[in-house]
C-alpha positions in Angstrom: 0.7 24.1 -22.6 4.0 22.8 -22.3 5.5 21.9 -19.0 8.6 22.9 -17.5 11.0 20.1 -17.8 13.7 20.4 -14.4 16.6 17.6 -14.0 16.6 16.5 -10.6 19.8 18.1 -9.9 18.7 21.4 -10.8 15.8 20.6 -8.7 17.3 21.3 -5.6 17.5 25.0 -6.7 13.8 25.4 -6.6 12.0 26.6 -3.5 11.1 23.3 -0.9 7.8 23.5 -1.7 8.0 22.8 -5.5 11.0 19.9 -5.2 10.7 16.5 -6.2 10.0 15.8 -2.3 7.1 17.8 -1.3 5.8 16.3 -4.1 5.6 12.9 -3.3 4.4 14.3 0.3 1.9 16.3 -1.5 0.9 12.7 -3.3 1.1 10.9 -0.3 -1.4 12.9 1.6 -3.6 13.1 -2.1 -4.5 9.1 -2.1 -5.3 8.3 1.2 -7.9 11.4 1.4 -10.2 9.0 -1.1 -8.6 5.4 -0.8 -8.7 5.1 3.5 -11.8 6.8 3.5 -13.4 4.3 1.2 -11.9 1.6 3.3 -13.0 2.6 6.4 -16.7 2.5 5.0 -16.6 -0.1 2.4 -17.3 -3.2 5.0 -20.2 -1.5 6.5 -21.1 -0.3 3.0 -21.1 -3.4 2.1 -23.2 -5.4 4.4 -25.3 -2.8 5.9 -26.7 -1.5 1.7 -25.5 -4.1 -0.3 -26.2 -7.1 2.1 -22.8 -8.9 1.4 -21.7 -12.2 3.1 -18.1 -13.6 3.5 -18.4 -14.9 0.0 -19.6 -11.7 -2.1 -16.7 -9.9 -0.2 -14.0 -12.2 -1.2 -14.6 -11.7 -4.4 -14.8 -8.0 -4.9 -11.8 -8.4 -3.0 -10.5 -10.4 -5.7 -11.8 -8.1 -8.5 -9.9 -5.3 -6.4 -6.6 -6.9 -7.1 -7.3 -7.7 -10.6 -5.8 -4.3 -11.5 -2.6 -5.0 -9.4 -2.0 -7.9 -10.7 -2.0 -6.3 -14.4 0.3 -3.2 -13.0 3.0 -4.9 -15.2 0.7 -2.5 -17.8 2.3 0.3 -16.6 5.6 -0.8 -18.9 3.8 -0.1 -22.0 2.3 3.3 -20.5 5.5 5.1 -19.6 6.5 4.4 -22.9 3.8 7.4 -24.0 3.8 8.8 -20.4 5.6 10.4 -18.3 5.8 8.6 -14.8 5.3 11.9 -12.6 2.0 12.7 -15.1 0.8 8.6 -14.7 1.1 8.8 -11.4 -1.5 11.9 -11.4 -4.0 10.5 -13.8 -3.9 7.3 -11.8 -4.6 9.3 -8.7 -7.6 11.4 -10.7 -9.0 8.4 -11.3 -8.7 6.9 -8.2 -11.1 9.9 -6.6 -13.4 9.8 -9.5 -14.2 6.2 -9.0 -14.7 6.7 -4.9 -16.5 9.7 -5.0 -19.5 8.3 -7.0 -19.1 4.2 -5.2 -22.3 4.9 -3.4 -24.5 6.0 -6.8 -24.0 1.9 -7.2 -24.9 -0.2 -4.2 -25.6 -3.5 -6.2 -23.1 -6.5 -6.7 -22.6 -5.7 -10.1 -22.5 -1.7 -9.1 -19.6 -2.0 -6.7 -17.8 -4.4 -9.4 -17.6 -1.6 -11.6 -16.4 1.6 -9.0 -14.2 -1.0 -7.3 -12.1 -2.2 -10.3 -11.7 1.6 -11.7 -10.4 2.7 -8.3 -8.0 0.0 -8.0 -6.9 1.1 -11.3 -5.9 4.2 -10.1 -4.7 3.1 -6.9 -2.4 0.0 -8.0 -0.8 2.3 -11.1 -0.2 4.6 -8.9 1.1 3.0 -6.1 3.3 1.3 -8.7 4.6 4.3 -10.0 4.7 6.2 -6.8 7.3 3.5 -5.5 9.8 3.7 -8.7 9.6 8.0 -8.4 10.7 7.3 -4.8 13.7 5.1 -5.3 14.1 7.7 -8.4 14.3 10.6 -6.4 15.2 10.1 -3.1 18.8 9.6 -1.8 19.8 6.2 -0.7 21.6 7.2 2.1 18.9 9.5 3.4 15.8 6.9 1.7 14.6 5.1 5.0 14.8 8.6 6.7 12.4 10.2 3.7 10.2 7.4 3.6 9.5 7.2 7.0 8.0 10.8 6.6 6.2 10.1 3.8 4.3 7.3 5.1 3.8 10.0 8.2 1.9 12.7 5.8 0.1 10.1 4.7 -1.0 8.6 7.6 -1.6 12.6 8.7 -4.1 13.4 6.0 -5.5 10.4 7.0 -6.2 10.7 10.7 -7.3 14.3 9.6 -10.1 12.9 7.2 -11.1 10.4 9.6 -11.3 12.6 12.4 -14.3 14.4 10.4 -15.4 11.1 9.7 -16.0 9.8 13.3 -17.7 13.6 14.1 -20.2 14.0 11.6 -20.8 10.5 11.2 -22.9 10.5 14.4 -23.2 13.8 14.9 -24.5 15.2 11.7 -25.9 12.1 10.2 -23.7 12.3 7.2 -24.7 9.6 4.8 -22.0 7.5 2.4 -23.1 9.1 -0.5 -21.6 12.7 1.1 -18.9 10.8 2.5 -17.4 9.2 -0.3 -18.3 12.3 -2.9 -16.1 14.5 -1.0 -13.2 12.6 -0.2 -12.7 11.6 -4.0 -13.8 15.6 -4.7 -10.8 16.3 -2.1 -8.3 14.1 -4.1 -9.1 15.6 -7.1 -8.2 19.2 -6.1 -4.9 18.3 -5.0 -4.2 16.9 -8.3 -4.8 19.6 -10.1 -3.0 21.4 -7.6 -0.2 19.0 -8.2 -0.7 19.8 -11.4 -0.3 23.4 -11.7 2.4 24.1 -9.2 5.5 21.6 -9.8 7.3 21.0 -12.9 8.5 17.7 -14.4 11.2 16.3 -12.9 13.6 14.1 -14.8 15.6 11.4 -12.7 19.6 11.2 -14.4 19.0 7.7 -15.4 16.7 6.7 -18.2 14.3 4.3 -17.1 14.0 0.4 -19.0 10.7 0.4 -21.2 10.3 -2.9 -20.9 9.7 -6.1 -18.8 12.8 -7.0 -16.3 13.4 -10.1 -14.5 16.6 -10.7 -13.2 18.1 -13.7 -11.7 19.8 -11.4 -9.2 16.5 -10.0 -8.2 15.3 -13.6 -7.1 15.0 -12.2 -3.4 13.2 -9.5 -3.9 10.5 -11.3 -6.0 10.0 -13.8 -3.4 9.6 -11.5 -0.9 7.0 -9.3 -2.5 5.0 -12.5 -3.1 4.9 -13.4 0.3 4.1 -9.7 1.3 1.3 -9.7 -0.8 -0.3 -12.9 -0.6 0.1 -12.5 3.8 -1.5 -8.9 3.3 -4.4 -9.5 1.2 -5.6 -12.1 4.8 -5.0 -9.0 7.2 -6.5 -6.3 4.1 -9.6 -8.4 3.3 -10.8 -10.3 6.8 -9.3 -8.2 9.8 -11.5 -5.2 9.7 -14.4 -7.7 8.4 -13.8 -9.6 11.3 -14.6 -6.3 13.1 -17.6 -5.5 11.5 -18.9 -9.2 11.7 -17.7 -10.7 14.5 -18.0 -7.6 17.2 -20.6 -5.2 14.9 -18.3 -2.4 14.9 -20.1 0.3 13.1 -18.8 2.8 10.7 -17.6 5.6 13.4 -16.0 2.6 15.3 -14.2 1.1 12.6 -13.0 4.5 11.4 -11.8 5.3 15.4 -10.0 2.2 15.0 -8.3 3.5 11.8 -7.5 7.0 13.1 -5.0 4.9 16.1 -3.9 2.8 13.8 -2.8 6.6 11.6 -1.5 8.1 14.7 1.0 5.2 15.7 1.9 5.4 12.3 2.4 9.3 12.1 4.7 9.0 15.4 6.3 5.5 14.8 7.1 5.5 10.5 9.8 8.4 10.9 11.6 6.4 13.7 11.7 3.4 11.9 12.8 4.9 9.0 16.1 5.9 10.9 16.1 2.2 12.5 16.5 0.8 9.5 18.8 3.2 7.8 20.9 2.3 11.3 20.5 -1.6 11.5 19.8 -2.9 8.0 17.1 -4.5 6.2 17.3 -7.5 7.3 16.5 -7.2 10.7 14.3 -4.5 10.4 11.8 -7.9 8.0 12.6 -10.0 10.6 11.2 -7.9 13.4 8.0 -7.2 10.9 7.7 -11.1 10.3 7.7 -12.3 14.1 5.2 -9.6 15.1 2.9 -10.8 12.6 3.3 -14.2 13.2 1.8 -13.7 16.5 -0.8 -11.3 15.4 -2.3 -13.7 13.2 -2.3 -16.4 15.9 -3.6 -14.0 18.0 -6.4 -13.4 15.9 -7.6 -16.9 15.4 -7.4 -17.3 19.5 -10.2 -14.6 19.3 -12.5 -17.2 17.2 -11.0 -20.5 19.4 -10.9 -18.9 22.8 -13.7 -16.2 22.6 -11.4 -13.2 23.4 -12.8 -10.0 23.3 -13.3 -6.9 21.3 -10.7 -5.0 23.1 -7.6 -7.3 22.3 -8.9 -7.5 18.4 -8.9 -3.6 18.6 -5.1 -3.5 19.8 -3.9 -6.2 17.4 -5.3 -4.7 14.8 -3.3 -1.5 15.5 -0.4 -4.1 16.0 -0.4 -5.5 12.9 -0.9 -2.4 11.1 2.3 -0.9 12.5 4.2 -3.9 11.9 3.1 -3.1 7.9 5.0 0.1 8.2 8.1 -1.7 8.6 8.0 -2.9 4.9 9.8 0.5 4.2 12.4 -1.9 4.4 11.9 -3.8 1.3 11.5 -0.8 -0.6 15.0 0.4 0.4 17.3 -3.0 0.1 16.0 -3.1 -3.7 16.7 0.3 -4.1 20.4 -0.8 -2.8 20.5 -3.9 -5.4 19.1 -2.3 -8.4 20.5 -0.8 -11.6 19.5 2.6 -11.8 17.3 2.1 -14.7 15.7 -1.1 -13.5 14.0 1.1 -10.8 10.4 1.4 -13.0 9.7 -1.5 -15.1 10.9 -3.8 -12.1 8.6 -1.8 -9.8 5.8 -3.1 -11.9 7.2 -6.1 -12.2 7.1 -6.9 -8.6 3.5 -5.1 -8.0 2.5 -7.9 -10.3 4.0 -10.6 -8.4 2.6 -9.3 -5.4 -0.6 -9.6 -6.6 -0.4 -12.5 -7.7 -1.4 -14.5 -4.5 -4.1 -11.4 -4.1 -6.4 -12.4 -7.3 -7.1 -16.3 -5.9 -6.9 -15.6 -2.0 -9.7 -13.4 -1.4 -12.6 -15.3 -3.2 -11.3 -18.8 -2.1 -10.5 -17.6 1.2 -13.8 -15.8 1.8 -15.6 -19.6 1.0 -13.1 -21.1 4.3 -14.1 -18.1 5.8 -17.6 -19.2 6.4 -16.1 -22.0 8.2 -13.2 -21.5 9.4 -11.4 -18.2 10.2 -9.1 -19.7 12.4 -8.2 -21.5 9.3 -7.7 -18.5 7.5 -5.5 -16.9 9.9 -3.4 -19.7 10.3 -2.7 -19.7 7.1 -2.0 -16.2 7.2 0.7 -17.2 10.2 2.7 -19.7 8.2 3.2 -17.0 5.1 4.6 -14.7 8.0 7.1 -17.5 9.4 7.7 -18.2 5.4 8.8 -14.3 4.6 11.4 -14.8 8.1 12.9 -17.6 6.6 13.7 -15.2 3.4 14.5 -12.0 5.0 17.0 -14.2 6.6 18.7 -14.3 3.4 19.3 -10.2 3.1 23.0 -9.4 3.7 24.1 -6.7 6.1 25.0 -4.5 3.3 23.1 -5.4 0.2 24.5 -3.8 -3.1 24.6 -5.0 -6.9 26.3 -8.0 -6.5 25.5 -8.8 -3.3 21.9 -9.5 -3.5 21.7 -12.6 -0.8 24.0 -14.1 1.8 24.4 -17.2 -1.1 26.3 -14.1 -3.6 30.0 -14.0 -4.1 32.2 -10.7 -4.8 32.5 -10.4 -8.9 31.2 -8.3 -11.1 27.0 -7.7 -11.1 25.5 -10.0 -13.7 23.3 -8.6 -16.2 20.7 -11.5 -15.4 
């Protein structure tokens, strides 16, 4: 059956629940229904089955990323694929891969599930992020991200919430838990599926690998992003589990506040940053976390307790949301048809950091973790001392504070 093929301009003409926008909601609350869910259980998964120490979860964290690091793949696929379609097959088999993890509770078992999940989950996260700077208006962009990260975080307080309930109350086991939330994502693909047409963006897309000199900034900063993430992602909720024996309703309680400051807060700071820019909006994000990750290694130094872990652990998940930001100053430096094979560009390069850190940093781990936070602290000071270098008002041509006026250089 062939699909409908709408230009985005025409798209407007269709009724608000089949435009390019309640798709990528629809998307948005589709992934985190399986991936967050998965989260929230994996650590305990992990040790409480599996028996896992510091060391065996660095590096499934490491295999995790593998896929990420290899999203520059998704060149060559949209080549033969559509974007909107990749980014629904990537989601398919994202909930595929979490609704059987349980079926495998060796090493070698959660190798397997892990690295076809974080297939699904990197290409489509890469994808996802070039149909929004596709689709959405730059001048309304922070605005429309901000509730999309809201939905998101929405479906996930909602899965949670049944999480936390049955968990205790009914007994549920992982193998029910992770089943249906992978079954769930798979219905709203093929709800996804069947309901909106594909929607073409007015600028053809490069099929090919882009680096650009002009896009130095950018680059940088998504490596720094990613390298700084994979510390809080990998060892502060195993920090929870380990140091203060959270258990899986706990952890997931601790998830569903960290979804509703994100569900009231990612709106507003979308229209912060479409008011004061970019650059301060990284800045802000980049000092919180430099005292949330000192913070965290006073926990192991001082012996501070479980309650101030909790609320910097909803901290520093807020703080994430302000990385909206980044999305939106290369969306106002890009050509229009660098938007997809430069968003799998810089998924690589933010991953790059993601497939050594884990493993090596899960062997300091046993150690150290003030070490490991402290590290984590001087990446955060390192990405201030670059999103100091975002102009006011960045456009093509005006990329950093060091550009001049002139016409944009192809390079």
């Amino acid at each position: 059956m062939k699909r409908a093929l709408v230009p985005l301009a025409q798209a407007r003409q269709l009724p608000p629940w089949r435009r390019p926008f309640a798709l990528l909601l629809l998307m948005a609350v589709a992934m985190p229904l399986s991936f967050a869910v998965w989260v929230a259980v994996l650590q305990n998964f992990v040790i409480e089955v599996a028996a896992f120490d510091g060391k065996d979860w660095g590096w499934l964290q490491t295999v995790r990323e593998i896929p990420g690091f290899l999203a520059i793949g998704v060149i060559l696929l949209i080549i033969f694929v559509h974007e909107q379609l990749l980014a629904l097959i990537s989601l398919l088999l994202l909930g595929a891969a979490v609704a059987v993890t349980a079926q495998f509770p060796t090493f070698q078992g959660l190798l397997m599930t892990t690295v076809i999940s974080s297939v699904g989950f990197h290409y489509f996260e890469t994808v996802n992020q070039s149909l929004q700077l596709q689709w959405l208006p730059r001048d309304r962009a922070p605005q429309m991200l901000g509730w999309i990260v809201a939905a998101g975080s929405g479906a996930s307080l909602l899965a949670y919430g049944v999480l936390v309930v049955g968990w205790k109350t009914f007994g549920w086991t992982y193998d029910a838990v992770l089943m249906t939330a992978g079954a769930l994502t798979i219905v709203l693909v093929a709800v996804a599926f069947v309901v909106f047409p594909r929607f073409e963006a007015p600028d053809p897309q490069v099929k090919r690998m882009v680096l650009r000199r002009r896009y130095w900034l950018y680059y940088a900063l998504q490596f720094m992003s990613g390298a700084r993430r994979q510390i809080f992602i990998v060892f502060a909720a195993f920090m929870m589990v380990e140091h203060f024996g959270f258990e899986v309703h706990e952890v997931t309680a601790l998830f569903m506040i960290n979804f509703v400051a994100n569900m009231v807060f990612a709106p507003l700071i979308g229209r912060l940053i479409g008011r004061f820019g970019e650059r301060q909006a990284l800045a802000l994000e980049y000092i919180g976390l430099t005292g949330v990750f000192l913070a965290y290694g006073g926990i192991y130094m001082f012996g501070w307790g479980v309650a101030l872990a909790a609320a910097l652990y909803v901290i520093d998940h807020l703080f994430f949301s302000l990385a909206i930001a980044l999305k939106t100053y290369f969306q106002k430096i890009a050509s229009p048809g660098d938007i997809a094979p430069t968003a799998a560009v810089a998924f690589t390069i933010n991953h790059i950091a993601a497939v050594f850190l884990p493993a090596s940093l899960g062997y300091l781990w046993i150690t150290s973790p003030v070490a490991v936070f402290g590290l984590a602290a001087a990446m955060a000071l390192v990405s201030l001392m670059l999103a100091l270098l975002i102009p006011r008002h960045p456009a093509p041509g005006n990329e950093t504070v060091f550009s001049r006026p002139g016409p944009v250089p192809a390079q």
